[in-house]
C-alpha positions in Angstrom: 10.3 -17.1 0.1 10.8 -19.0 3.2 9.5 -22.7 2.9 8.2 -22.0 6.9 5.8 -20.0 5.8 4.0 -22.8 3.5 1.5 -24.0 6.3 0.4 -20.3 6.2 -0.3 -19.7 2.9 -3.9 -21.2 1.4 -4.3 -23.1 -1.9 -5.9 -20.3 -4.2 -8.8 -22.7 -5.8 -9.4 -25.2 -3.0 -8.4 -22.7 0.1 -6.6 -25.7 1.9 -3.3 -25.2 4.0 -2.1 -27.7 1.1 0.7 -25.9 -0.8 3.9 -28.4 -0.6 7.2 -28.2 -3.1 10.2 -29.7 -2.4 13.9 -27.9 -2.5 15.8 -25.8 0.3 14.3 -23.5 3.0 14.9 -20.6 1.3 12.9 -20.8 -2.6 13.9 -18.1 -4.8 12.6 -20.0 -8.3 10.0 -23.0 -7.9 6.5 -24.1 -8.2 4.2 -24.5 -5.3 1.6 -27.6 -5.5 -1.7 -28.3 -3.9 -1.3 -31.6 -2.6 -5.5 -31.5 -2.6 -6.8 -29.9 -5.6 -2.9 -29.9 -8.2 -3.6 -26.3 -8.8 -0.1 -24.9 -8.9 1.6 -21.1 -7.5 5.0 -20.2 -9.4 7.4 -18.5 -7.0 9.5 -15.8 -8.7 12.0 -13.6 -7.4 11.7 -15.2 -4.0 7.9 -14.4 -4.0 4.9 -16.5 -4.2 2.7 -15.1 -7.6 -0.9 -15.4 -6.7 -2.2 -13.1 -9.9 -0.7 -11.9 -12.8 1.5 -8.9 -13.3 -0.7 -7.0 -15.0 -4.2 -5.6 -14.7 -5.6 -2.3 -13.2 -2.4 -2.1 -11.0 0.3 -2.2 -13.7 1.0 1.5 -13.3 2.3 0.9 -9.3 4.6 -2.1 -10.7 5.8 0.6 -13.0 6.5 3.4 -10.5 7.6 1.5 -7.3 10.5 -0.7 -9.3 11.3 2.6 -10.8 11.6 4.7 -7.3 12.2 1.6 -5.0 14.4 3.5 -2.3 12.6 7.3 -2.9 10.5 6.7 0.0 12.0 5.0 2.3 13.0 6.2 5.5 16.3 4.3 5.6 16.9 6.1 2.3 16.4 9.9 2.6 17.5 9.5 6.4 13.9 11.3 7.4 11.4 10.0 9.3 8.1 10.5 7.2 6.8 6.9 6.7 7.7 6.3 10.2 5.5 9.4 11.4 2.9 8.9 9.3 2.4 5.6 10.0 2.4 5.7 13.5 0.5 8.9 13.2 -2.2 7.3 11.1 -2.0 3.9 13.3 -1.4 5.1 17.0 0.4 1.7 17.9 3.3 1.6 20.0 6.5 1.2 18.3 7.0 -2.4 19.7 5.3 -5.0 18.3 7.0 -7.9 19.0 5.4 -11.3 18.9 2.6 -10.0 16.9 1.4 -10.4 14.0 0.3 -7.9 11.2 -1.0 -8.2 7.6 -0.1 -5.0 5.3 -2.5 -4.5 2.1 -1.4 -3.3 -0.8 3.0 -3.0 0.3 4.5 -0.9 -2.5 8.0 -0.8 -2.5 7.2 -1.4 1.3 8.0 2.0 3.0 5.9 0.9 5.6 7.0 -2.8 5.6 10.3 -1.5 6.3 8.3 0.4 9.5 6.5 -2.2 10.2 9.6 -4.6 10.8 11.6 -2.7 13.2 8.6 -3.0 15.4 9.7 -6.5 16.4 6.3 -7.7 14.3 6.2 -10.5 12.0 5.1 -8.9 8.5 2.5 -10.9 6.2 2.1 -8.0 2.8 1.3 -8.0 0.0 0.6 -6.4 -3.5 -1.5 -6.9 -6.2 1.7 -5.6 -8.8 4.9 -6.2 -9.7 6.1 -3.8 -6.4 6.2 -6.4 -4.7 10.0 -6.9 -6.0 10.8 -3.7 -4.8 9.7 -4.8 -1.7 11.5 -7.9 -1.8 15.0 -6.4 -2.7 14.5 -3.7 0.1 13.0 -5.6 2.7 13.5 -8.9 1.7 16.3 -10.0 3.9 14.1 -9.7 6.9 13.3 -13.3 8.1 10.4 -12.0 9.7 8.9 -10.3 6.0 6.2 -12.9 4.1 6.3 -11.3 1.0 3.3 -12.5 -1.7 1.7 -11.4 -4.8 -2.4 -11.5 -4.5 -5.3 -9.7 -5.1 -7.2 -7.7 -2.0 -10.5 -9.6 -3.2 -8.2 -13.2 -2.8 -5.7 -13.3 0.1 -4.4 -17.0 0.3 -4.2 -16.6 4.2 -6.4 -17.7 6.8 -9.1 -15.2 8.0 -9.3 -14.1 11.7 -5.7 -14.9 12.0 -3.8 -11.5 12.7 -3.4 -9.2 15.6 -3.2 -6.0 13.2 -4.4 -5.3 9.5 -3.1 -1.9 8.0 -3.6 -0.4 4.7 -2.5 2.9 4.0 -3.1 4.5 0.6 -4.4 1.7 -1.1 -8.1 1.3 -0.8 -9.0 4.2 -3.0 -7.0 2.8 -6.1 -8.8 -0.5 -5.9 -12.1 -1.2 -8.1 -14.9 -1.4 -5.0 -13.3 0.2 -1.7 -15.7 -1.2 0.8 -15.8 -4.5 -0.4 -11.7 -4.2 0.0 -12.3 -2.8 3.2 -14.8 -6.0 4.3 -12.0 -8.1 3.0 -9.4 -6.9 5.4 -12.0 -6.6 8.4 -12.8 -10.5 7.7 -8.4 -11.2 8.2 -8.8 -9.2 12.0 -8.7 -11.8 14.8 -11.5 -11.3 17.6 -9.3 -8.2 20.0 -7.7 -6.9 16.8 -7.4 -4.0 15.3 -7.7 -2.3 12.0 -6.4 0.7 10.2 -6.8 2.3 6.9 -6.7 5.5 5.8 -8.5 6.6 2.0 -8.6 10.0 -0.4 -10.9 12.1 1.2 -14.3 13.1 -0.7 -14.7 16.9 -0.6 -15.0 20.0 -2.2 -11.2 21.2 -1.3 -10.2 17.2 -3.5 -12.7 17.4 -6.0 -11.6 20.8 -7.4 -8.1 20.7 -7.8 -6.0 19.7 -10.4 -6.2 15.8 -10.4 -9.7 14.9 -10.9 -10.1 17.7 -13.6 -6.9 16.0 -15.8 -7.2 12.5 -14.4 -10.4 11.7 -17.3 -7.5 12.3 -20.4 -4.5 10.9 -18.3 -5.7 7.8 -17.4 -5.9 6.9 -20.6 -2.4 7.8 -21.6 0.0 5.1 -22.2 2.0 5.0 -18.7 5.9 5.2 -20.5 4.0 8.3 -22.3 2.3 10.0 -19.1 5.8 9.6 -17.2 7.6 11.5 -19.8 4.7 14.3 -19.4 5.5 13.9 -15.6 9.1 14.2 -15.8 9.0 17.0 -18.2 6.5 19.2 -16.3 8.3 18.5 -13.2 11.4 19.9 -15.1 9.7 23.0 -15.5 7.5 23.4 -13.0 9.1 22.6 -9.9 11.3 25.5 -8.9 7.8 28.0 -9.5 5.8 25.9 -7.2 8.2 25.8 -4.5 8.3 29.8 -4.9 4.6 29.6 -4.8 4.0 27.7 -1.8 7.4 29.5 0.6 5.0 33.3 -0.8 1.3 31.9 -0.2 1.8 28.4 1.2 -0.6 25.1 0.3 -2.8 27.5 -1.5 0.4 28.1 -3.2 1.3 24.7 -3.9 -2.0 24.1 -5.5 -1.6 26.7 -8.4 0.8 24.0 -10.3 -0.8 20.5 -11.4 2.2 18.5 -9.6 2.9 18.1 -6.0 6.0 19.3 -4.3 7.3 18.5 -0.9 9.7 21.3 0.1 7.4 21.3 3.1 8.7 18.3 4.4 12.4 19.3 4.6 13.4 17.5 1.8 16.5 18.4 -0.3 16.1 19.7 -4.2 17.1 16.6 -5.5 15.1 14.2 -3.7 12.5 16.7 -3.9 12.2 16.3 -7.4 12.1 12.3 -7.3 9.0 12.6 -5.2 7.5 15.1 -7.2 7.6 13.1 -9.9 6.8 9.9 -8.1 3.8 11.5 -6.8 2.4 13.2 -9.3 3.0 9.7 -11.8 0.9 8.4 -9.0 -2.0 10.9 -8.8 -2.8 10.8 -12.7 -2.0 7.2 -13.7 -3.9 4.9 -11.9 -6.9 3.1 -13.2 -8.9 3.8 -10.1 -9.4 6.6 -8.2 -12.1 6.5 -5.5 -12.1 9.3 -2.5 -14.6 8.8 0.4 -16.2 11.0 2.9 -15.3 10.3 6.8 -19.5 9.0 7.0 -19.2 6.3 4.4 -15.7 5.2 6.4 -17.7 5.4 9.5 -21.1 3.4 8.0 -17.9 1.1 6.8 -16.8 0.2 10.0 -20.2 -0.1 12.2 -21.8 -2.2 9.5 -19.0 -4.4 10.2 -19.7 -4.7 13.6 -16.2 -2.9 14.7 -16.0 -1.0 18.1 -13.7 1.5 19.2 -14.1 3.5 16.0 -12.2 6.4 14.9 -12.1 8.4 12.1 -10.9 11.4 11.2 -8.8 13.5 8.6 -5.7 12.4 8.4 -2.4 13.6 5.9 -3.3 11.5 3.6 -7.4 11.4 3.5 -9.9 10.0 5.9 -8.0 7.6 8.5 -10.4 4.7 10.2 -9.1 2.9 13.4 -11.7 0.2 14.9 -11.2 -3.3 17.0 -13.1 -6.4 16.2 -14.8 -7.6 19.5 -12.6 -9.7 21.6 -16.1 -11.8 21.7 -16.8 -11.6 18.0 
């Protein structure tokens, strides 16, 4: 981490700009202090550690340090993150001088977006993908990188031009009191995006919510293996299925498939299995309907509300009042 960014970052018992430690500019292994309360944050890995590495995010540690390049742009040389973000977002593609806070970063396909906007980057993770973000992204002088919780972000509130969170807020354990939280780190003229899993009918029915009670539960080294080996078996069928009868296609097979997308067998099969890991392992799964995102964001006082279906879900846009 970058010892500039120390007046930034709030003490997590006290909430006081007071986090000091002494050393070089650039902290890679270290303690920070409270200089007001003692209460002590252990930098690791060149990232401040706000929470623990476990808890009900242990399964995203698990699959981002394992696929740390699969999604990024830079990677497979396509543009998805790229489109999807500024699909989702609507923001120009120069941001410079502003400032943005990213929810929930992954191995930080979107940081890596995000960045060569010109914006300074605040993100963070509740798991341990936050060193995939950190050795991908990392160099970026303009990256903060930090471990935290949704429900405890040691920054400032009201401090941040934008706040984005894209495929996040269904996986934590209360979505609209995640959702209040980023509101309340929008500065007065700011905006907000998020997009969530959809609640409908078409969701509800398919494969993942029928499976998801039993593989939950599995140990995650256990339900990879399942993964890997159904994706073995399954993948060449379902890309059959979906070039004869198309997304109904797609959905015959309990794993997802991106031949759609233009990608090549190979990496194909590394998001397959990525995304399927990611549909039946988590310990919270939460879809919502575009009215709850909507009652979200006008009980919040937010103007200039959109939302909408989105590729991934239900997307919400909305400004805080310049005045508010």
């Amino acid at each position: 981490m970058k010892k500039s960014v120390l007046p930034h970052l709030l003490c997590p018992s006290c909430r006081s700009p007071a986090l000091q430690t002494l050393g070089p500019e650039e902290i890679e292994e270290g303690v920070l202090r409270c200089s007001q309360c003692g209460s002590e944050v252990h930098v690791r890995g060149s990232v401040p550690r706000f929470v623990p590495d476990d808890g009900y995010a242990d399964s995203f540690g698990f699959q981002w340090n394992r696929f740390r390049k699969t999604q990024l742009d830079s990677y497979t040389g396509l543009s998805l993150s790229s489109d999807r973000l500024f699909l989702a977002t609507g923001w120009p593609r120069e941001l410079e001088g502003q400032r943005v806070l990213e929810g929930g970063s992954g191995a930080g396909r979107f940081t890596e977006v995000l960045l060569a906007t010109g914006a300074t980057v605040f993100s963070f993770d509740l798991s341990s993908a936050v060193d995939a973000n950190q050795a991908n992204n990392g160099s970026s002088p303009r990256l903060h990188l930090f471990q935290a919780s949704i429900y405890e972000i040691p920054l400032p509130k009201r401090s941040f031009d934008k706040v984005i969170c894209l495929g996040v807020l269904q996986h934590t354990p209360d979505p609209e009191r995640s959702f209040r939280e980023l509101v309340s780190f929008v500065k007065p003229g700011g905006a907000l995006v998020v997009d969530v899993y959809a609640r409908n009918l078409k969701a509800m029915i398919g494969w993942k919510y029928l499976l998801r009670p039993i593989t939950r539960r599995l140990p995650k080294r256990a339900l990879f293996r399942l993964v890997q080996g159904a994706v073995a078996v399954l993948l060449r069928p379902a890309i059959t299925a979906r070039r004869c009868f198309g997304r109904a296609g797609a959905r015959l097979f309990p794993i997802l498939e991106y031949s759609h997308l233009g990608l090549p067998l190979e990496l194909n099969r590394a998001w397959a299995v990525l995304d399927t890991f990611d549909m039946y392992s988590p310990a919270h799964d939460h879809p919502q309907t575009l009215a709850e995102m909507r009652r979200w964001c006008e009980e919040c006082g937010l103007e200039d509300i959109q939302v909408e279906y989105g590729p991934n879900g239900v997307i919400a846009r909305a400004r805080v009042p310049a005045g508010g």
